[in-house]
LUMZAVO-165038 format. One record per residue: x, y, z of N, C-alpha, C, CB in turn; residue in three letters. Coordinates in pm, whole numbers, padded with zeros to 5 digits, always signed. Last residue first. Glycine has a CB too. Example, Ala and Ser with C-alpha at 12.3 -4.5 7.8 and 13.67 -1.06 7.14 Angstrom:
+01285-00225+00708+01367-00106+00714+01290+00003+00787+01408-00060+00572Ser/+01319-00569+00780+01230-00450+00780+01320-00330+00780+01131-00447+00905Ala/
REM end
This chain:
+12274+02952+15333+12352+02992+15179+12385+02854+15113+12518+03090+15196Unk/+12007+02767+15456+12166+02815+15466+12204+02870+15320+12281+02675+15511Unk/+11816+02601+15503+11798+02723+15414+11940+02806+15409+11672+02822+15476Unk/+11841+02363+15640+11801+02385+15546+11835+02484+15412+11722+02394+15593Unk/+11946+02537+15909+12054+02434+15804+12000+02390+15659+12085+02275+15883Unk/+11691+02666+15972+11818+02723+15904+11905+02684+15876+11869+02789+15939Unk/+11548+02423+16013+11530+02542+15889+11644+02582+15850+11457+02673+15922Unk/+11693+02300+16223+11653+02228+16102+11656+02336+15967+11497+02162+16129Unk/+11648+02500+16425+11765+02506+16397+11773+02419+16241+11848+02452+16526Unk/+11344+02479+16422+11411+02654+16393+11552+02574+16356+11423+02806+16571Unk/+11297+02204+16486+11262+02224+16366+11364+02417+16347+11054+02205+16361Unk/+11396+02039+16741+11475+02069+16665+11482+02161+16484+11508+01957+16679Unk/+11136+01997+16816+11231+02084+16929+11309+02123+16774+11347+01974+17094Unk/+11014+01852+16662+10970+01919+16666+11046+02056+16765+10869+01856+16680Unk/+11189+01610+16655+11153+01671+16533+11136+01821+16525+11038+01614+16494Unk/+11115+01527+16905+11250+01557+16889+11260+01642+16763+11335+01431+16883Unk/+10838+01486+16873+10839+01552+16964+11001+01627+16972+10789+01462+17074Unk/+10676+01301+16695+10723+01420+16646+10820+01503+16769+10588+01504+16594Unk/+10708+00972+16703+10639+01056+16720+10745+01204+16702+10566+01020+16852Unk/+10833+00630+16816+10849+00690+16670+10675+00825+16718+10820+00508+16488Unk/+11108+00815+17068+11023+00682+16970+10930+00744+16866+10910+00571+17075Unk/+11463+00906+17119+11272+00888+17129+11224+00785+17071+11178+01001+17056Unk/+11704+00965+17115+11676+00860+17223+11492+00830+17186+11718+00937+17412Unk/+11819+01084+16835+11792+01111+16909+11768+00991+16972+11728+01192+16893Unk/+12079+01172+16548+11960+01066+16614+11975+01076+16726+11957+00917+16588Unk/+12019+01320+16211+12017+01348+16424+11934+01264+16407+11960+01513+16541Unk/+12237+01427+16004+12106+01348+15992+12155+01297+16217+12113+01161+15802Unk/+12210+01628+15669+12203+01629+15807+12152+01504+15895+12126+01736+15833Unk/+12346+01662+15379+12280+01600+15439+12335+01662+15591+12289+01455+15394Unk/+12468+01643+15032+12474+01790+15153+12339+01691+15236+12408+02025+15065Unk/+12610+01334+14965+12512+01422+14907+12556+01545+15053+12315+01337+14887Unk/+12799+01166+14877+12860+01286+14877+12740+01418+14872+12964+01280+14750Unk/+12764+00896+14933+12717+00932+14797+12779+01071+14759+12556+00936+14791Unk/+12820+00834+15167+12881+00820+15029+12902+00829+14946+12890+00796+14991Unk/+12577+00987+15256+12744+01011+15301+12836+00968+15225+12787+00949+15422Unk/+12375+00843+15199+12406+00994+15147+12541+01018+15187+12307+01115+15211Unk/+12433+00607+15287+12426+00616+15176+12451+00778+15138+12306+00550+15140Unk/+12394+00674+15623+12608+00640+15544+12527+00612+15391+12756+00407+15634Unk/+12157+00757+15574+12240+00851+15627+12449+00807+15572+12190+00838+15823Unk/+12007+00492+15535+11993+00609+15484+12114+00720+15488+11884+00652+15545Unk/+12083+00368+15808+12151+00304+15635+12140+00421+15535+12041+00153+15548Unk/+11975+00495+15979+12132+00528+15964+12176+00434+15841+12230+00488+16116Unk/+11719+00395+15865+11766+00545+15863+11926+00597+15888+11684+00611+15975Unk/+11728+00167+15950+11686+00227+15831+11743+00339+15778+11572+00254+15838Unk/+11812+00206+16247+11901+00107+16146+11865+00165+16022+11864-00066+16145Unk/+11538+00308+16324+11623+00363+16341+11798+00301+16221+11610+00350+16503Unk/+11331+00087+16197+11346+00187+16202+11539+00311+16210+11250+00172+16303Unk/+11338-00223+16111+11382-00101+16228+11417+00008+16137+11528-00138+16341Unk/+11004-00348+15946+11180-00317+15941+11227-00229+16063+11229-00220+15790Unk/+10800-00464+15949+10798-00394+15839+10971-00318+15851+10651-00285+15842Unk/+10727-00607+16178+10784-00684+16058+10809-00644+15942+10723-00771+16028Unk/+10983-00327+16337+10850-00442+16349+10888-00533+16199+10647-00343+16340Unk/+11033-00100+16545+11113-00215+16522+10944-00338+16482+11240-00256+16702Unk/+11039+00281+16591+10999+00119+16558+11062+00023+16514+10921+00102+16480Unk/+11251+00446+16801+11196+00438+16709+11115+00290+16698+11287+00474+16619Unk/+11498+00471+17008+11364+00410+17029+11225+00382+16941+11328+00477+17117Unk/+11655+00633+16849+11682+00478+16890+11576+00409+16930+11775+00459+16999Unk/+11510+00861+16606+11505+00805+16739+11557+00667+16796+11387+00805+16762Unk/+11565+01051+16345+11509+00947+16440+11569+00937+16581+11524+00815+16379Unk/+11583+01249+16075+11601+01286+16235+11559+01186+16259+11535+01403+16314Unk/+11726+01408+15807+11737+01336+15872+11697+01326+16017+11822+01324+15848Unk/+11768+01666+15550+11781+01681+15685+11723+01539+15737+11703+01815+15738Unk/+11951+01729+15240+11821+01630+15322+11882+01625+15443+11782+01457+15265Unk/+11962+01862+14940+11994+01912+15071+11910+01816+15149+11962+02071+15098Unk/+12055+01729+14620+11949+01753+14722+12012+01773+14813+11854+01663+14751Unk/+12102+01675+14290+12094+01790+14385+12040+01854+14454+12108+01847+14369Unk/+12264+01332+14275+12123+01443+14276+12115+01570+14345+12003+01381+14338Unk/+12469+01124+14161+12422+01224+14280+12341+01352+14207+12570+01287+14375Unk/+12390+00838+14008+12448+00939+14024+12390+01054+14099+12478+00964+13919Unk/+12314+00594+14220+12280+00633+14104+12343+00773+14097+12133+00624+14085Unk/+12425+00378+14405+12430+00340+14253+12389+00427+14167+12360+00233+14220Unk/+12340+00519+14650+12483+00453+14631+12471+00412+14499+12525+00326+14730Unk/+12073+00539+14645+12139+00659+14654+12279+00634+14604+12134+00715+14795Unk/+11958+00251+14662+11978+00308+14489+12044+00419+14547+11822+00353+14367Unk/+12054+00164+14885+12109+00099+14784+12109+00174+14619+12033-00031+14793Unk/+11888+00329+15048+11995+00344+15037+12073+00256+14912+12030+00328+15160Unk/+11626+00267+14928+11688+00371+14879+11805+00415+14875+11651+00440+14909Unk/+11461+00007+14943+11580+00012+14816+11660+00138+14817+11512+00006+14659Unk/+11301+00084+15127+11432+00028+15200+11504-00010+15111+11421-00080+15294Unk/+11056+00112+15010+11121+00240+15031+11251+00180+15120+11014+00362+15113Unk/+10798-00085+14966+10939-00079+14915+11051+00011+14939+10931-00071+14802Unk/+10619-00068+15116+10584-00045+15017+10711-00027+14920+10497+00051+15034Unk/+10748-00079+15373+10579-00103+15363+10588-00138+15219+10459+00045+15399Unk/+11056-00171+15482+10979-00182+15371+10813-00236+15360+11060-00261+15300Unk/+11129+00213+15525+11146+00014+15555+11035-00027+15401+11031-00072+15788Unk/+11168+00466+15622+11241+00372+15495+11292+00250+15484+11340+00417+15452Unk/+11005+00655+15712+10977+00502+15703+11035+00473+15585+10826+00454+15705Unk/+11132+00889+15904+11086+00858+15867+11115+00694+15792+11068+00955+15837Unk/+11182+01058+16191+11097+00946+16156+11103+00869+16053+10993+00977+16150Unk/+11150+01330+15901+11154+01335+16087+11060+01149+16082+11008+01541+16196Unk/+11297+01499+15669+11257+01382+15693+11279+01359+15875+11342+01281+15588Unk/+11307+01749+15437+11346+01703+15541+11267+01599+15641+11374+01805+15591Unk/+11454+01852+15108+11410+01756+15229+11386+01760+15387+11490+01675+15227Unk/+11514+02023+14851+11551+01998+14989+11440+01965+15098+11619+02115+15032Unk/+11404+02068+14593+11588+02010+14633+11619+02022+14769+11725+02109+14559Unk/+11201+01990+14326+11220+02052+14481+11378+01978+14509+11068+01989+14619Unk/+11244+02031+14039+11099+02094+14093+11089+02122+14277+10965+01961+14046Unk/+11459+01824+13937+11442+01989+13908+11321+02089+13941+11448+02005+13766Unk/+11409+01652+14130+11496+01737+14163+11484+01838+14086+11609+01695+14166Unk/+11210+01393+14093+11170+01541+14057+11272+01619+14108+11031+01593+14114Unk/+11275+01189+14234+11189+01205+14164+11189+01316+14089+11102+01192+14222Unk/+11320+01345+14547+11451+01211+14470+11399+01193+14285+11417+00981+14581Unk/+11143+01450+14583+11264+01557+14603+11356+01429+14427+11377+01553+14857Unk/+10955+01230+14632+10931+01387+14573+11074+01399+14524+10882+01525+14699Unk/+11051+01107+14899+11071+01046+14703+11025+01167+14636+10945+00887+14630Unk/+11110+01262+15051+11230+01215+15039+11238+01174+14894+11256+01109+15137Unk/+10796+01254+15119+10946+01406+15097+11072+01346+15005+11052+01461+15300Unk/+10790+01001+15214+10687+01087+15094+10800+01220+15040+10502+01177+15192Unk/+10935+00965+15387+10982+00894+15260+10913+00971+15186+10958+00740+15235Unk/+10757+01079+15610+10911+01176+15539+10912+01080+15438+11095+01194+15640Unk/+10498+01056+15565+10548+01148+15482+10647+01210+15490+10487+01217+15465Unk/+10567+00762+15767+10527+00766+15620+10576+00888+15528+10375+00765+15616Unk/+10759+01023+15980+10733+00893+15946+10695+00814+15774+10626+00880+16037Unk/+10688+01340+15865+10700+01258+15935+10695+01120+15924+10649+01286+15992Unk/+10791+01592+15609+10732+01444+15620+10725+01443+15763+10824+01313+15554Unk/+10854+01825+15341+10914+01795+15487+10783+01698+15528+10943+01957+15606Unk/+11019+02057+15098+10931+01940+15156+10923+01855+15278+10939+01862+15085Unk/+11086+02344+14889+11154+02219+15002+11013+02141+15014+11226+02289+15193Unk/+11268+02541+14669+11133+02466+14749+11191+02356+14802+10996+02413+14654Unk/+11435+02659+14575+11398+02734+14633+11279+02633+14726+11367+02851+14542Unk/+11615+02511+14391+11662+02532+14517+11569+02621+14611+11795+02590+14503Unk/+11440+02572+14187+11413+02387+14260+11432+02482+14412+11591+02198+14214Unk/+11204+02814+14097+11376+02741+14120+11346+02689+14263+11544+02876+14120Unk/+10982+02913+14098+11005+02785+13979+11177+02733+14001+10977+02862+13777Unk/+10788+03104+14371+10927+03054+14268+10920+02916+14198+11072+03039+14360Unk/+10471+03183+14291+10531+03124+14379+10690+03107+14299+10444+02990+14423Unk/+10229+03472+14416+10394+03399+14336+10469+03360+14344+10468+03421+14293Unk/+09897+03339+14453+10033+03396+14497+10137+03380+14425+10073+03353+14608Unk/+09688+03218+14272+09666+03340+14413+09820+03438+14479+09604+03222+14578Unk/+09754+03029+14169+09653+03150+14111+09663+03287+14158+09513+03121+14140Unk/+09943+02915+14279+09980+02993+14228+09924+03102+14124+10045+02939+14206Unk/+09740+02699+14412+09839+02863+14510+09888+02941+14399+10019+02821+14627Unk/+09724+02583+14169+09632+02639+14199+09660+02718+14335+09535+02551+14195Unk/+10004+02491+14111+09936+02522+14014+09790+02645+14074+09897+02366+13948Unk/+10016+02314+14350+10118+02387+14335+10056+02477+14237+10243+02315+14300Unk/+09826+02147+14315+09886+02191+14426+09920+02312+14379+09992+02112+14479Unk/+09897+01988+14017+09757+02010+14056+09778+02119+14216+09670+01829+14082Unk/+10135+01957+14000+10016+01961+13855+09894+01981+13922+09996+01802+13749Unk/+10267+01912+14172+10309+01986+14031+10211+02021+13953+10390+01909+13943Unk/+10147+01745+14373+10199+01845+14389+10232+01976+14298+10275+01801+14428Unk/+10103+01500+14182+09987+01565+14245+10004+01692+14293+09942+01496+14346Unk/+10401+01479+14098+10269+01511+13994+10176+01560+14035+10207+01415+13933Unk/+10490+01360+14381+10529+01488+14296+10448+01539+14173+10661+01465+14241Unk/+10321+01146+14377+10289+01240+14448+10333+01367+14429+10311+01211+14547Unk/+10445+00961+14151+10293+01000+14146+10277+01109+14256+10187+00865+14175Unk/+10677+00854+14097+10647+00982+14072+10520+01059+14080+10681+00993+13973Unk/+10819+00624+14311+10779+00665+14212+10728+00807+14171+10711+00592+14200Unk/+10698+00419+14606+10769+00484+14490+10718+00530+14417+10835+00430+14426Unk/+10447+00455+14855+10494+00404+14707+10605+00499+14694+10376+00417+14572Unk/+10373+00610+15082+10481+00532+15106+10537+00435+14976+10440+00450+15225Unk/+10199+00818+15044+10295+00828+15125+10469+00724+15080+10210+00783+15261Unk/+09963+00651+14870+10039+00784+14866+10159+00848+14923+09973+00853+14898Unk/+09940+00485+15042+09953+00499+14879+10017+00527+14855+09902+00551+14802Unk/+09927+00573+15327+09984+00483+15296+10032+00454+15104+09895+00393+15367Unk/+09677+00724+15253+09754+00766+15327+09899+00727+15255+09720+00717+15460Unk/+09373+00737+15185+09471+00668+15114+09610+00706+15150+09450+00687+14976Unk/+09115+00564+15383+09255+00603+15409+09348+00617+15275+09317+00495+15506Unk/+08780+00573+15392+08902+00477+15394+09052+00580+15384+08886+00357+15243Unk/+08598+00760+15699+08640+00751+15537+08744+00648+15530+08704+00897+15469Unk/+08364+00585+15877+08486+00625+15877+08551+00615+15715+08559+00539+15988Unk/+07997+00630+15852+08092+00500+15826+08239+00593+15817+08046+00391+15654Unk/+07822+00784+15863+07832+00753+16006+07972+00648+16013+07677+00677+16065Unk/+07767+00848+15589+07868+00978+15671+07889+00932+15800+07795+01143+15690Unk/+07851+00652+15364+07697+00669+15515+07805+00755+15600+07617+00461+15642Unk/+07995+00691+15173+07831+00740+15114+07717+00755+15248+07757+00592+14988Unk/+08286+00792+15269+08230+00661+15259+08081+00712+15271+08285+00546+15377Unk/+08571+00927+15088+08442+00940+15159+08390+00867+15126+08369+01033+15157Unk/+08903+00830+15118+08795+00813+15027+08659+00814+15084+08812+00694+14958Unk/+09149+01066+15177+09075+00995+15251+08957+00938+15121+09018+01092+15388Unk/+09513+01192+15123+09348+01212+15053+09305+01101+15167+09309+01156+14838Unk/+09681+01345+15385+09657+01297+15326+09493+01234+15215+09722+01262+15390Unk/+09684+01779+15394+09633+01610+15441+09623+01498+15345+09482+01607+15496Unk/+09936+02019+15343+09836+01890+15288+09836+01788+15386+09884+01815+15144Unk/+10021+02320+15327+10026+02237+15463+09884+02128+15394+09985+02358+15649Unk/+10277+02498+15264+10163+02457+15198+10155+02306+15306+10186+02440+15004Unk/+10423+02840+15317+10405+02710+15361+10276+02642+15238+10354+02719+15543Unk/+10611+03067+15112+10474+03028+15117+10442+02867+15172+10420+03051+14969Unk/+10846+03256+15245+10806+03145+15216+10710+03116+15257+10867+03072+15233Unk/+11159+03413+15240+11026+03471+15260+10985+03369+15196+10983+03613+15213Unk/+11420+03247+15403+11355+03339+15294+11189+03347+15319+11390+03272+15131Unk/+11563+03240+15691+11488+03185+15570+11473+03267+15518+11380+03122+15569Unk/+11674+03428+15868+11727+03299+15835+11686+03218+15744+11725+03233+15921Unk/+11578+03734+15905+11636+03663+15764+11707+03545+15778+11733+03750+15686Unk/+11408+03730+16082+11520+03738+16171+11614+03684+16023+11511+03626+16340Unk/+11149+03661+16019+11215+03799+16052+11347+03835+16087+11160+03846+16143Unk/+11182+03384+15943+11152+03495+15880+11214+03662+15887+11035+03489+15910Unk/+11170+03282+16181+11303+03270+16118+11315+03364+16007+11330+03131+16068Unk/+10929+03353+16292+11045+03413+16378+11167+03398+16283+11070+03329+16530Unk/+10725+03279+16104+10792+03404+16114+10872+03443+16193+10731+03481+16121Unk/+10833+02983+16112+10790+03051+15964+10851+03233+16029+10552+03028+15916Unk/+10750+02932+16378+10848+02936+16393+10885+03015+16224+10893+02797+16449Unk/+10480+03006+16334+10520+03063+16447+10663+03042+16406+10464+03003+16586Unk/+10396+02772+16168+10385+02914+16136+10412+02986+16189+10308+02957+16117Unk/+10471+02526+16284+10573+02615+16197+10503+02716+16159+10638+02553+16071Unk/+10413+02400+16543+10383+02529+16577+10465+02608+16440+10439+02567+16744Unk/+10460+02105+16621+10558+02194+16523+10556+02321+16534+10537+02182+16388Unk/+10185+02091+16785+10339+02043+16798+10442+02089+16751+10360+01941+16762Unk/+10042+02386+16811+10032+02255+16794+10198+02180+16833+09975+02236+16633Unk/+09901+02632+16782+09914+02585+16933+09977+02407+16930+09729+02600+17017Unk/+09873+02690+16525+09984+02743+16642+10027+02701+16748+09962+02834+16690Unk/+09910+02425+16295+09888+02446+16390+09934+02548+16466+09896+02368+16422Unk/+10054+02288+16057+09981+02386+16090+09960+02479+16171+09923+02362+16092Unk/+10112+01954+16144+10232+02123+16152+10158+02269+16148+10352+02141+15983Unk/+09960+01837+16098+10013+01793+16190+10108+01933+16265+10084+01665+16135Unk/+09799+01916+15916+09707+01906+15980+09808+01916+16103+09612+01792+15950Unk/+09975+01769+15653+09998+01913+15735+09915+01974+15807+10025+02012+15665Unk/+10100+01565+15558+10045+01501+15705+10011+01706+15766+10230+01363+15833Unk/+10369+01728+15439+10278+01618+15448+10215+01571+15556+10327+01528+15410Unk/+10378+02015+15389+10458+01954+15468+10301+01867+15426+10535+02019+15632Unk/+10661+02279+15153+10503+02176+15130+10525+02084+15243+10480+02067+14958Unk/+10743+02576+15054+10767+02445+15189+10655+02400+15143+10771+02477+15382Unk/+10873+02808+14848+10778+02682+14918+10849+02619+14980+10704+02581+14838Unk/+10978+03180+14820+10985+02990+14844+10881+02962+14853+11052+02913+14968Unk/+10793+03384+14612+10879+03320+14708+10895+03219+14741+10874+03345+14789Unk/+10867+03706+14404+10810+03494+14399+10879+03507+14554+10931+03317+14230Unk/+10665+03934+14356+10765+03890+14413+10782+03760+14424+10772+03937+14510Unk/+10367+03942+14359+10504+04000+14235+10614+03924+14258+10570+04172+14251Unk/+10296+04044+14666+10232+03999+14514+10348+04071+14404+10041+04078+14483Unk/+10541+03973+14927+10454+04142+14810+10431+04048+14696+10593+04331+14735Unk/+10582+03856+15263+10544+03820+15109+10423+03988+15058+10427+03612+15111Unk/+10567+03940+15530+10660+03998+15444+10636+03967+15305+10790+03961+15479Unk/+10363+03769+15645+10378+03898+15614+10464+03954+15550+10377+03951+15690Unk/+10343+03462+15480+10461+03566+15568+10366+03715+15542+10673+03577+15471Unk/+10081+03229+15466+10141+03359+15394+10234+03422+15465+10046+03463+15363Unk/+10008+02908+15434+10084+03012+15519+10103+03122+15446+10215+02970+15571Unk/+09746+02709+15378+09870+02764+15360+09878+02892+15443+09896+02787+15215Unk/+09565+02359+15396+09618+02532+15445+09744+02603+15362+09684+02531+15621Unk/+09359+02102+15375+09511+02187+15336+09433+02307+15401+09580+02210+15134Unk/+09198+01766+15339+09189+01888+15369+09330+02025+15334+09156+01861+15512Unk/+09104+01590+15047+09133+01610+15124+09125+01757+15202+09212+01558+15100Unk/+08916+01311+14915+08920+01448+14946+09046+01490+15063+08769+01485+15000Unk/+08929+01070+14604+08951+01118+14676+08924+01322+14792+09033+01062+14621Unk/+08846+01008+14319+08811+00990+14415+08844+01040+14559+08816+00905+14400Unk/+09208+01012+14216+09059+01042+14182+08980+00965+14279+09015+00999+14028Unk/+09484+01158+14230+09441+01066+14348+09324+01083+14339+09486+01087+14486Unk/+09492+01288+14003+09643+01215+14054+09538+01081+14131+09777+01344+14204Unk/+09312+01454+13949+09346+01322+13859+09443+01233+13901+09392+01355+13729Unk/+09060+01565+14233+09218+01490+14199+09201+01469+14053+09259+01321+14286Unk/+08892+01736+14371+08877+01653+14202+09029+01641+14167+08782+01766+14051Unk/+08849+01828+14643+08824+01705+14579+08812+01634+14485+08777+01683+14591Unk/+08985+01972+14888+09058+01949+14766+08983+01797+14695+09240+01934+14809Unk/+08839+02207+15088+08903+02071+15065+08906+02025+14904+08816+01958+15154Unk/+08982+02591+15054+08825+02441+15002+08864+02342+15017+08757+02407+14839Unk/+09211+02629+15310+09162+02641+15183+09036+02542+15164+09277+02612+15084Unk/+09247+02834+15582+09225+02687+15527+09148+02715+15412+09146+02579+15628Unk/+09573+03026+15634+09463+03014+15527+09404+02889+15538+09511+03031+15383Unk/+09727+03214+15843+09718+03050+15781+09593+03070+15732+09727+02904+15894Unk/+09972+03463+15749+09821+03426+15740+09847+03295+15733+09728+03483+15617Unk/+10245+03610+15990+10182+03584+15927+10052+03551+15861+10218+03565+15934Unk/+10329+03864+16205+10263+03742+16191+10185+03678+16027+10157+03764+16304Unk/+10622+04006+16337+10519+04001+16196+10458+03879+16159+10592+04037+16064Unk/+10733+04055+16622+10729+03986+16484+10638+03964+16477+10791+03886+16446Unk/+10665+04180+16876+10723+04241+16769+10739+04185+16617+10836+04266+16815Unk/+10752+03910+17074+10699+04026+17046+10709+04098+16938+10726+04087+17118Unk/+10670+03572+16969+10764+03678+17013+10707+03815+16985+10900+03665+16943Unk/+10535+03258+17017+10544+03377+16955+10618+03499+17028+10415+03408+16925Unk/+10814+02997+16972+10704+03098+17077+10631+03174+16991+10778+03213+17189Unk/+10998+02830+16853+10886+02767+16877+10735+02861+16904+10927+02685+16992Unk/+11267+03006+16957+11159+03040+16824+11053+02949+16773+11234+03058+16699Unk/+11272+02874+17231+11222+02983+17213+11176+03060+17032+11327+03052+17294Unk/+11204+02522+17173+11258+02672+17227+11163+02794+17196+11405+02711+17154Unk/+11031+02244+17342+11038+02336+17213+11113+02516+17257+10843+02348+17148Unk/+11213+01936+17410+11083+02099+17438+11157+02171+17338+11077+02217+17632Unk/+11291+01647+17490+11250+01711+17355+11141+01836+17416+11164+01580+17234Unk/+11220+01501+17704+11394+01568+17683+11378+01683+17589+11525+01447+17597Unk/+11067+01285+17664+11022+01424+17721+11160+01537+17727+10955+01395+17891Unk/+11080+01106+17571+11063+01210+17462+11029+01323+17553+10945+01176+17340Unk/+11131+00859+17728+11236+00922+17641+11253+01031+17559+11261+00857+17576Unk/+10858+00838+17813+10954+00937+17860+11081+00927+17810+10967+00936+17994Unk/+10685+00898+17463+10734+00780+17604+10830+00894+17688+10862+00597+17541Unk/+10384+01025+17338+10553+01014+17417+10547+00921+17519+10618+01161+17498Unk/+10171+00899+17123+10205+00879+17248+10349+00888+17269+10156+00763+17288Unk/+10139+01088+16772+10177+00957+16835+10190+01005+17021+10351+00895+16750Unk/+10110+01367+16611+10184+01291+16703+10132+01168+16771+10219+01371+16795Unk/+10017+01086+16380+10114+01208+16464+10064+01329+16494+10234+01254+16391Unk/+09840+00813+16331+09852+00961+16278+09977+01027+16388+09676+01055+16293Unk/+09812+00485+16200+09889+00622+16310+09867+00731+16253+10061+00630+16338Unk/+09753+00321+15980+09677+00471+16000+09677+00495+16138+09516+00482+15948Unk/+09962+00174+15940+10006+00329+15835+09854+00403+15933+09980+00309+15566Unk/+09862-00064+16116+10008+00048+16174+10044+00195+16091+10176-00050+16149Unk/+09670-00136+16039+09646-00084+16209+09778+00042+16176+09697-00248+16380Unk/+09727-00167+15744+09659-00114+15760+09645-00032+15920+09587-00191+15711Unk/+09905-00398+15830+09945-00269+15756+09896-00182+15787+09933-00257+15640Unk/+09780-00574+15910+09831-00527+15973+09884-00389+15936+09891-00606+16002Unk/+09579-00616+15709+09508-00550+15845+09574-00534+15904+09422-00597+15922Unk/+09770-00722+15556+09711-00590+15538+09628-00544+15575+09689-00561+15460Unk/+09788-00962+15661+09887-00857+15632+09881-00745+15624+09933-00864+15553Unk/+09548-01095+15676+09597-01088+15785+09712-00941+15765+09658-01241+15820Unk/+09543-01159+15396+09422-01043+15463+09493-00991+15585+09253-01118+15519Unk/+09749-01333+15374+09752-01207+15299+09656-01107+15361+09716-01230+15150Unk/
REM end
């Protein structure tokens, strides 16, 4: 049992991006990846780290958010919430979505939309020389309704001191890698009248923590009104916690049966952001489509 959950433990605290293999070098980022002339840049904001959970007590974490230039106080606008959002943030980074935020922006393929970019919580350890513990994995990769609560009730609640945010589902989305695509995936699945569109890069619907019941429950439970975008890699992981890629095309003929609105690309890579990340401008706007 110790043995297990030192394995667990090596493999949930990957962070992303992860090491490309040259199967991932195929994967570059286009041109609304860039910044472009003439478009309206938005604000990334880093907010106070976030440390009086009730959801996740004890805990701190870090966040950002995005403002469009085009967002007018009054006016509600979407959400995006991305997990692991240290990972996406970034201009110069892998996803680069605040860059890509206002190229799709300007160019009305999305709507005008308040990113919200969360790190997973960490539990600060009292000798600042000792590495915080992780609640990554908890949080990420349980069932159930506890991360949509942290989002609803506590997240979401306090941007909306500051900005106006919309209360229609269809208007908010959520988006993961690996661990925090299932994280997306159970939000959405959990709570449809609070977010209705997904999108999942990687992600782990094996079984750390049970999340390889989903295709089986998508097929038994009546259809939910979600939009879910899909992306792995053949080269993805294969371990004692499940393949990967297989996972995910079980995922994909469940929504297909199910009759849900889905997207779902599989690529040659392994398990890291890099196909995810080429493919995120065209992702959005299948996302955000009429």
């Amino acid at each position: 049992m110790h043995r297990f959950f030192c394995t667990l433990s090596a493999l949930l605290a990957l962070a992303l991006p992860l090491s490309a293999a040259p199967q991932d070098d195929q994967y570059v980022l286009g041109p609304d990846s860039q910044e472009q002339p003439g478009v309206p840049k938005g604000q990334v904001i880093q907010m106070p780290p976030w440390k009086d959970s009730k959801i996740y007590p004890g805990t701190t974490r870090d966040w950002w958010i995005y403002v469009p230039a085009q967002y007018q106080k009054g006016t509600p606008a979407a959400v995006m919430v991305f997990c692991d959002g240290g990972g996406f943030v970034k201009r110069d980074g892998q996803f680069r979505v605040p860059t890509v935020f206002d190229n799709l922006i300007a160019k009305g393929q999305m709507p005008v939309t308040i990113g919200i970019f969360i790190q997973p919580g960490v539990f600060p350890n009292e000798d600042p020389k000792v590495k915080a513990r992780s609640n990554r994995s908890f949080e990420y990769d349980s069932l159930g309704d506890l991360h949509a609560r942290f989002l609803l009730e506590e997240i979401l609640p306090a941007v909306a001191k500051d900005y106006t945010l919309t209360t229609d589902p269809e208007q908010r989305a959520i988006c993961g890698n690996s661990s925090g695509g299932i994280c997306a995936f159970t939000v959405a699945w959990e709570r449809p009248d609070a977010f209705r569109k997904v999108v999942s890069h990687i992600g782990s619907f094996t079984n750390i923590r049970g999340g390889y019941v989903y295709p089986a429950l998508i097929r038994k439970t009546d259809k939910k009104p979600l939009r879910v975008f899909l992306q792995d890699g053949k080269n993805d992981l294969d371990n004692q916690f499940g393949n990967w890629p297989l996972a995910n095309e079980d995922m994909a003929a469940a929504l297909k049966f199910a009759g849900y609105d889905y997207q779902f690309v599989m690529g040659e890579g392994t398990h890291n952001g890099k196909h995810g990340a080429a493919l995120l401008p065209d992702t959005l706007r299948w996302l955000w489509r009429k």
